[in-house]
C-alpha positions as CSV (number, residue, x, y, z in Angstrom):
1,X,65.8,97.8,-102.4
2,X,66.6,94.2,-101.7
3,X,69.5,92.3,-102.3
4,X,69.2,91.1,-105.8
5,X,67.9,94.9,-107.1
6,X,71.0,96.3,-105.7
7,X,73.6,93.9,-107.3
8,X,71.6,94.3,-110.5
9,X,71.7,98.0,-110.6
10,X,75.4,98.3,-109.7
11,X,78.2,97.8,-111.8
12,X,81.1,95.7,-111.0
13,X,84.5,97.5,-110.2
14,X,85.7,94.7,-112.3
15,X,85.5,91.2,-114.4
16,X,85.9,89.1,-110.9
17,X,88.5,86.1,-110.7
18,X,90.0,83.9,-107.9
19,X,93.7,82.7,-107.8
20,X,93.0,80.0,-104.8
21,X,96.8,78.8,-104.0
22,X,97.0,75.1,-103.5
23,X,96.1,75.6,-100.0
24,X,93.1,77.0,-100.3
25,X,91.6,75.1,-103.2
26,X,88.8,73.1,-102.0
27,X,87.5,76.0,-100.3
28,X,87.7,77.8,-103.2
29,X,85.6,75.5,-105.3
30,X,82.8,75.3,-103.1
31,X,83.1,79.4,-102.7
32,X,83.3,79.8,-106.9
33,X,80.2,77.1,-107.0
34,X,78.0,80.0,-104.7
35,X,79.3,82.6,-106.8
36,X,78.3,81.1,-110.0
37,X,74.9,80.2,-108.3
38,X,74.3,84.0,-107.4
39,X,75.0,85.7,-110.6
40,X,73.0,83.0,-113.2
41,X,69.6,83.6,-110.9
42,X,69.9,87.6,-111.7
43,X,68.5,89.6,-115.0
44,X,70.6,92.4,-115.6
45,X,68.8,94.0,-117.7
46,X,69.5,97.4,-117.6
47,X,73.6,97.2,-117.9
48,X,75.6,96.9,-121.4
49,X,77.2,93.5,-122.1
50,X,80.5,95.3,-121.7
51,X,79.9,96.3,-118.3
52,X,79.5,92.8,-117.5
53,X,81.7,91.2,-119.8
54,X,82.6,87.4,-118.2
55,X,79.8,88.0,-115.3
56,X,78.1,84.7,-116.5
57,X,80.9,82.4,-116.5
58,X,80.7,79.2,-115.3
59,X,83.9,79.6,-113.2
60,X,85.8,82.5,-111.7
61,X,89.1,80.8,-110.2
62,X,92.2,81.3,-112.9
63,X,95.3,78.5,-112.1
64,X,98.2,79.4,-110.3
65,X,101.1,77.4,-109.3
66,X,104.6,78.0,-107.0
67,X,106.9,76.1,-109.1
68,X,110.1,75.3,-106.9
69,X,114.1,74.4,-107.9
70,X,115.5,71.5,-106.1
71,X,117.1,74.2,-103.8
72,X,113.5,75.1,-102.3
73,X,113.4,78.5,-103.6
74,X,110.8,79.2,-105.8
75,X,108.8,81.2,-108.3
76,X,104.7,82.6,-108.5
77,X,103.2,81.8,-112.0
78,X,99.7,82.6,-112.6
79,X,98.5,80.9,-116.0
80,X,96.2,83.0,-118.0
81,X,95.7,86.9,-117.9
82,X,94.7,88.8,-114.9
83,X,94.8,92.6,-116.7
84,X,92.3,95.1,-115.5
85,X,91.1,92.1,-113.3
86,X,89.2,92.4,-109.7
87,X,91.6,89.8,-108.6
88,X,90.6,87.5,-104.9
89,X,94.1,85.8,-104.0
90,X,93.0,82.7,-101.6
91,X,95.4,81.8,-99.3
92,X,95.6,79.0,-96.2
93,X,98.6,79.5,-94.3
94,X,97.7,76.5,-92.1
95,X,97.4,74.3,-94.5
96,X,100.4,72.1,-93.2
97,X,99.2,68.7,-95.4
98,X,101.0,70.2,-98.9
99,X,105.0,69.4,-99.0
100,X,108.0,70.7,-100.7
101,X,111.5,68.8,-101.6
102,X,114.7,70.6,-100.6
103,X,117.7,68.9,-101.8
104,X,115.9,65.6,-101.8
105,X,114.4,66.2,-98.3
106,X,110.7,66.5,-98.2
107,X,109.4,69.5,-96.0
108,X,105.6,70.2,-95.0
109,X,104.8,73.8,-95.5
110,X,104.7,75.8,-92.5
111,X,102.7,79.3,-92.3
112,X,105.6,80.9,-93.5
113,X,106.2,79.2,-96.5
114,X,102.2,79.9,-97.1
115,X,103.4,83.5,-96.9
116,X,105.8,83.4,-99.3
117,X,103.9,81.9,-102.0
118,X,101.2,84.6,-101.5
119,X,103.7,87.1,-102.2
120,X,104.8,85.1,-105.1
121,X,101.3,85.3,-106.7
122,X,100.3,89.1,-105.8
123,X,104.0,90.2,-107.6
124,X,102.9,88.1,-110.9
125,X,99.5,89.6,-110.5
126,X,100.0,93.5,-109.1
127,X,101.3,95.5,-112.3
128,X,98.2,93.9,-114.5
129,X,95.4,93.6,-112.1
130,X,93.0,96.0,-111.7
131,X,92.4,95.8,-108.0
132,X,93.8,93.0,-105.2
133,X,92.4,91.3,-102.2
134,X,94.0,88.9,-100.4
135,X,91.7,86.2,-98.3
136,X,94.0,84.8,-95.6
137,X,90.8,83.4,-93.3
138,X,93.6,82.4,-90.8
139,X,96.1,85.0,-90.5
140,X,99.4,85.2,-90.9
141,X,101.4,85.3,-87.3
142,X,98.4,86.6,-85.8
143,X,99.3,85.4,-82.3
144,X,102.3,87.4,-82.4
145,X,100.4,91.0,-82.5
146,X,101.9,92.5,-79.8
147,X,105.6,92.9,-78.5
148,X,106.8,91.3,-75.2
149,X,110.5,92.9,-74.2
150,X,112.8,92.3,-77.1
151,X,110.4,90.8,-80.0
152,X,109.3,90.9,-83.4
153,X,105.8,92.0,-84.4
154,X,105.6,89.4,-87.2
155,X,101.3,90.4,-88.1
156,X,101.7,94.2,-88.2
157,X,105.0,93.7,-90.4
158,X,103.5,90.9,-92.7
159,X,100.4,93.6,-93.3
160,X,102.1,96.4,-93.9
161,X,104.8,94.5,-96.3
162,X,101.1,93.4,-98.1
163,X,99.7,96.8,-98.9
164,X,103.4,98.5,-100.0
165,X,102.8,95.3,-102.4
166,X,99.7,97.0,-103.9
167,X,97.1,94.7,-101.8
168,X,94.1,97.0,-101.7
169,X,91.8,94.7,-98.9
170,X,92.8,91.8,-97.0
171,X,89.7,89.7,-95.5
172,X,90.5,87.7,-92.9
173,X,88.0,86.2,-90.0
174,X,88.5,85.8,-85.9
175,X,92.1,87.4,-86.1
176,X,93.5,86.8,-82.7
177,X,93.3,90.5,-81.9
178,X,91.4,93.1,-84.3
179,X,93.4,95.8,-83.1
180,X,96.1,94.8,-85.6
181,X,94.3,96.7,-88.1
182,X,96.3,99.5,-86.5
183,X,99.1,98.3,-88.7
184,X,97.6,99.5,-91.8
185,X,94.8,102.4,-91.0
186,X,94.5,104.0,-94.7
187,X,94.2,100.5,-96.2
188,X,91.0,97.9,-96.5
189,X,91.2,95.1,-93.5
190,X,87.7,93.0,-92.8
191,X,87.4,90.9,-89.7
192,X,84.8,88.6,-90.0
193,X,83.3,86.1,-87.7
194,X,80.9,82.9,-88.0
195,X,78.6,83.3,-85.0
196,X,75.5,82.2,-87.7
197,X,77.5,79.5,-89.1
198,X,78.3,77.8,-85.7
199,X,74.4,78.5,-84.0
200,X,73.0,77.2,-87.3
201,X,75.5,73.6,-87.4
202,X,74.4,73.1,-83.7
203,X,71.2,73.4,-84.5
204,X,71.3,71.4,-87.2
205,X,72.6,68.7,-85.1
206,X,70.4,68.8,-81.8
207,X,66.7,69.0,-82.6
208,X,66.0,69.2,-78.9
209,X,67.9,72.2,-77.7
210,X,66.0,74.7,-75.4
211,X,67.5,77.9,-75.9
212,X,66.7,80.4,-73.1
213,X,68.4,81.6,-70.1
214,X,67.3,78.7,-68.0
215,X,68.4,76.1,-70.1
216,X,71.3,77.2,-72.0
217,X,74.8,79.7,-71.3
218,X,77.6,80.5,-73.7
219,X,81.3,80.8,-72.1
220,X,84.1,82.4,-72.9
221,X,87.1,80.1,-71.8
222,X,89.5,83.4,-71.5
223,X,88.9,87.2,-71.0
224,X,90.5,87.9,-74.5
225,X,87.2,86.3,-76.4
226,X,84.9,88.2,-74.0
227,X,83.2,90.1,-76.6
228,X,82.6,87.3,-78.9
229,X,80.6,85.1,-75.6
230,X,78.6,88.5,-75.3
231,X,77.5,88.9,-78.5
232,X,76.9,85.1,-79.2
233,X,75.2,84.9,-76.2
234,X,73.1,88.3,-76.0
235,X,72.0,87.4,-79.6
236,X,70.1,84.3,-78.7
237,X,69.1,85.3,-74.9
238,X,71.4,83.3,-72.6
239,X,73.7,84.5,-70.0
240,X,77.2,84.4,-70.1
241,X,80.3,83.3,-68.5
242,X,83.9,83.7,-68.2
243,X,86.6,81.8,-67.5
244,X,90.6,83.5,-66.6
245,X,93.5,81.8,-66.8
246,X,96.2,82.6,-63.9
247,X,99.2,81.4,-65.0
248,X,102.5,80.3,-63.3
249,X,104.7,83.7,-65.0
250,X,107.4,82.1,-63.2
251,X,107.7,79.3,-65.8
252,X,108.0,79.4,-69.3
253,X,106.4,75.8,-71.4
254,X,106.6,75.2,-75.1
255,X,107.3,79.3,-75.6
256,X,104.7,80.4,-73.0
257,X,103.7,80.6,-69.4
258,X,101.6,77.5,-68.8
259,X,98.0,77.7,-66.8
260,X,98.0,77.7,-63.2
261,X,94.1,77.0,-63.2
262,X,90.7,78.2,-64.8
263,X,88.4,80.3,-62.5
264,X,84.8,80.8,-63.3
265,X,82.9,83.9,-63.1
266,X,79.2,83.9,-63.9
267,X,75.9,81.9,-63.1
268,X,75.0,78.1,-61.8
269,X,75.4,75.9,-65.2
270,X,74.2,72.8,-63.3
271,X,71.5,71.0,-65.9
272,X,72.3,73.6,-68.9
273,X,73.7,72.7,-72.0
274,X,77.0,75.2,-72.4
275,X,78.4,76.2,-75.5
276,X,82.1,77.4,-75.5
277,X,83.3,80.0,-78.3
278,X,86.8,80.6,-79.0
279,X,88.9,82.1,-81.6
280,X,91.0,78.8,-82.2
281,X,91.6,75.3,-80.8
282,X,95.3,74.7,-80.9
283,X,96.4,72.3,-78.7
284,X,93.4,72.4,-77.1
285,X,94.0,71.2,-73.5
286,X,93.0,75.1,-72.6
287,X,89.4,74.7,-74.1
288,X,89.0,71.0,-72.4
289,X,89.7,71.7,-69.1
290,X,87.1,74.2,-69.3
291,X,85.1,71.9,-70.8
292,X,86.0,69.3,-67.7
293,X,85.3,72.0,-64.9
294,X,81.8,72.4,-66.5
295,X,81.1,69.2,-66.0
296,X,82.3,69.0,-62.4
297,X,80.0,71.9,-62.0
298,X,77.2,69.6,-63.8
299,X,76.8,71.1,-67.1
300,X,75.0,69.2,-69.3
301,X,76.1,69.1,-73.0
302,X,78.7,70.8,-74.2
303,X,79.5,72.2,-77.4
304,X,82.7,73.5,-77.9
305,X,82.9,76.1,-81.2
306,X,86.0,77.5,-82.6
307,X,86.6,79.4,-85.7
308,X,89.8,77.8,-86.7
309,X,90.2,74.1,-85.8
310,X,94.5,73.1,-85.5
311,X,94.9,70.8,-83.0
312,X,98.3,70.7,-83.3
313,X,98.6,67.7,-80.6
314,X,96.4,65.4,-82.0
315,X,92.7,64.4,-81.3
316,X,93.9,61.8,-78.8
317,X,92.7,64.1,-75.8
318,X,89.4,65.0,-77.7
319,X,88.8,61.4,-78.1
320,X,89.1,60.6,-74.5
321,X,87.3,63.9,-73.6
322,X,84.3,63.0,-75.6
323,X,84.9,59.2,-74.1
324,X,84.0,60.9,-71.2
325,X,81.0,62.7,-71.9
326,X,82.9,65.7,-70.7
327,X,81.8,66.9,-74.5
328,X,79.6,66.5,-76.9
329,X,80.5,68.5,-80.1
330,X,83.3,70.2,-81.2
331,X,82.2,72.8,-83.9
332,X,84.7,74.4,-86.2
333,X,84.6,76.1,-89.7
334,X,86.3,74.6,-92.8
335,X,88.7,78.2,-93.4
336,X,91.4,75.9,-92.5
337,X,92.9,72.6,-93.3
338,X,91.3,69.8,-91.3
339,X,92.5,66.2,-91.2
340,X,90.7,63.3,-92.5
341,X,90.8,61.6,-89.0
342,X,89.3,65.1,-87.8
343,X,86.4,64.9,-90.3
344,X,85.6,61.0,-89.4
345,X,85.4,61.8,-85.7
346,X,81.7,61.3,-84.3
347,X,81.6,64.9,-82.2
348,X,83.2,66.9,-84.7
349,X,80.7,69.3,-86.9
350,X,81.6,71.2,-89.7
351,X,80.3,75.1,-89.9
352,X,81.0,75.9,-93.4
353,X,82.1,79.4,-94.4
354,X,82.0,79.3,-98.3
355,X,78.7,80.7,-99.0
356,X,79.2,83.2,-96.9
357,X,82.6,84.0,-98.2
358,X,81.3,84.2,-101.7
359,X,78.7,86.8,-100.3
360,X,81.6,88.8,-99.2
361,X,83.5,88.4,-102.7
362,X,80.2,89.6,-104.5
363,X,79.7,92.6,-102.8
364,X,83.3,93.6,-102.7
365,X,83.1,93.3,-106.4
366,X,80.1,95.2,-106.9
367,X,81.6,97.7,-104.2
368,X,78.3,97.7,-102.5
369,X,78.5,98.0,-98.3
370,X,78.9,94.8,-96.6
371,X,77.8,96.4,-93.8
372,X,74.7,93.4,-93.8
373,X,77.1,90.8,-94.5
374,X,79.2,91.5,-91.3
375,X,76.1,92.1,-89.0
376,X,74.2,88.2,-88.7
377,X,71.5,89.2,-86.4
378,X,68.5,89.0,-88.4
379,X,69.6,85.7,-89.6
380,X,70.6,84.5,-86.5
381,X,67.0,85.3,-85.1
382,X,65.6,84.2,-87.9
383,X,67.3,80.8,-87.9
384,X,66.0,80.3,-84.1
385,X,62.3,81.2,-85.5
386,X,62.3,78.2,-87.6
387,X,63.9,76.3,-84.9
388,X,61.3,76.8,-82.7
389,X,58.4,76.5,-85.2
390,X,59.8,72.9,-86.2
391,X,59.8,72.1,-82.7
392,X,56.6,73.0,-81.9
393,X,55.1,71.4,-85.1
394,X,57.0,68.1,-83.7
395,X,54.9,67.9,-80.7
């Protein structure tokens, strides 16, 4: 049965609608835009009006706002009703452009503030909606997911706070370690990740790539992002690599031990063009100076690909970096706020995530298996097909 058969012969759990927080609300657009695209190029034929009462709208997203006193506390409001509702509650908690006054003091919101607000919105929303799903692409405190000596677990706490708040599934994509799932093992948690989206923006951008083993390698920068290099790399038939980071456990910088130095493990990479995945660029001087010993090993182009793009020092480095030809792309989804500077640079490429969220938020809906969603192999090969046919009809 292919796709379109099975969403037409399968009812909805529910009438679907989006509350995107401010945020999130320019992914959300382009997400409701696929969503409306989907559903107005099916017949359902066989189902009562009822059944799909609202399924042809021309919009799904329903207005919500976090109104706040002048103390900085606040209050959830959503603005029309949500009952019996199979409600998606969008959230970016790295959003850190949107501000709040506190006694005449502007503040930027930070992740926690983010957190809050989602909270506000799922207890306006819980006792009338039919079923709840939060979207946090980035989530919340997921680099604090395991405890050190005498410290919080911020991620399981936040999830399991979430679910005792009647959150049925929370989708999120590249958390920083899956195995937070633990947290919540009777309750719905997706981890998704965008190994199409990134392979389909770089080719998209280099028309003269030669992907095999002899021309091309994927790295992981770190042992933790092992499994991601493997499957990105086994999935297009390059080898891999690895980078480790021995750190100085004797120090302690900016909250963490800082790198000692990068050692290598895997093939030559002189003359190939390398491309780096990682689960986030945050400062980023991690992912460069892998990027740098590349080159000293004479790499040839190198694209660096991260799911969550922060860069919470600036793109000063990334500037000189690429200056340098030490890189050549940096590739990162749009599931979090980027700056306007980011967006304007000449390396940076955009892998975007909303059609493929809105495939996720369809199925869920329909409660048919996403099992094809989460599994991008036969597009991925597919994808390097038409790559190579448009190559060959080039020469």
């Amino acid at each position: 049965m292919s796709g379109n058969e099975l969403f037409e012969t399968t009812l909805p759990v529910a009438p679907l609608k989006i509350a995107a927080l401010e945020s999130c609300t320019e992914l959300a657009k382009k997400v409701n835009e696929h969503l409306v695209s989907f559903r107005k190029a099916r017949t359902v034929g066989v189902a009562s009006e009822l059944h799909f009462n609202g399924y042809f709208d021309d919009s799904f997203l329903i207005k919500t706002s976090c109104i706040r006193f002048g103390t900085g506390e606040a209050k959830g409001q959503i603005n029309e009703s949500v009952r019996g509702v199979d409600l998606f509650i969008m959230v970016d908690v790295g959003n850190y452009s949107l501000t709040y006054t506190v006694c005449g003091q502007e503040n930027h919101m930070s992740p926690d503030d983010h957190y809050q607000d989602l909270k506000r919105i799922i207890a306006a929303a819980t006792a009338a909606a039919h079923r709840v799903t939060v979207i946090m692409p980035f989530l919340y405190e997921s680099r604090q997911h395991k405890r050190t000596k005498r410290e919080s677990l911020d991620c399981a706490l936040a999830l399991e706070e979430l679910v005792k708040m009647g959150v049925s599934n929370i989708i999120t994509f590249d958390a920083h370690d899956p195995r937070v799932v633990n947290a919540i093992p009777l309750h719905g948690f997706d981890n998704f990740t965008p190994p199409y989206q990134f392979i389909k923006a770089i080719l998209q951008a280099e028309k003269n790539l030669i992907i095999d083993s002899s021309h091309m390698m994927v790295i992981s920068p770190d042992e933790g992002g092992m499994n991601r290099a493997v499957y990105f790399a086994n999935v297009i038939g390059v080898d891999m690599g690895m980078f480790y980071k021995r750190r100085d456990y004797s120090k302690i910088e900016n909250g963490r031990n800082p790198i000692a130095a990068h050692e290598f493990l895997g093939t030559d990479v002189e003359g190939k063009d390398v491309i780096i995945v990682d689960d986030m660029i945050s400062t980023g001087e991690s992912i460069l100076e892998v990027a740098k010993e590349l080159k000293s090993r004479k790499a040839n182009r190198i694209f660096v690909c991260a799911t969550f793009g922060l860069f919470t020092e600036g793109l000063d480095m990334f500037d000189e970096y690429y200056n340098k030809h030490y890189i050549s792309y940096v590739v990162t989804t749009n599931l979090t706020y980027r700056t306007k500077e980011l967006l304007s640079r000449p390396y940076y490429i955009e892998a975007d995530m909303s059609r493929f969220l809105a495939m996720i938020i369809d199925s869920l809906n329909h409660d048919i298996s996403i099992a094809n969603v989460m599994d991008p192999t036969d597009k991925i090969q597919k994808l390097l097909t038409e790559y190579h046919n448009q190559q060959n009809t080039l020469k």
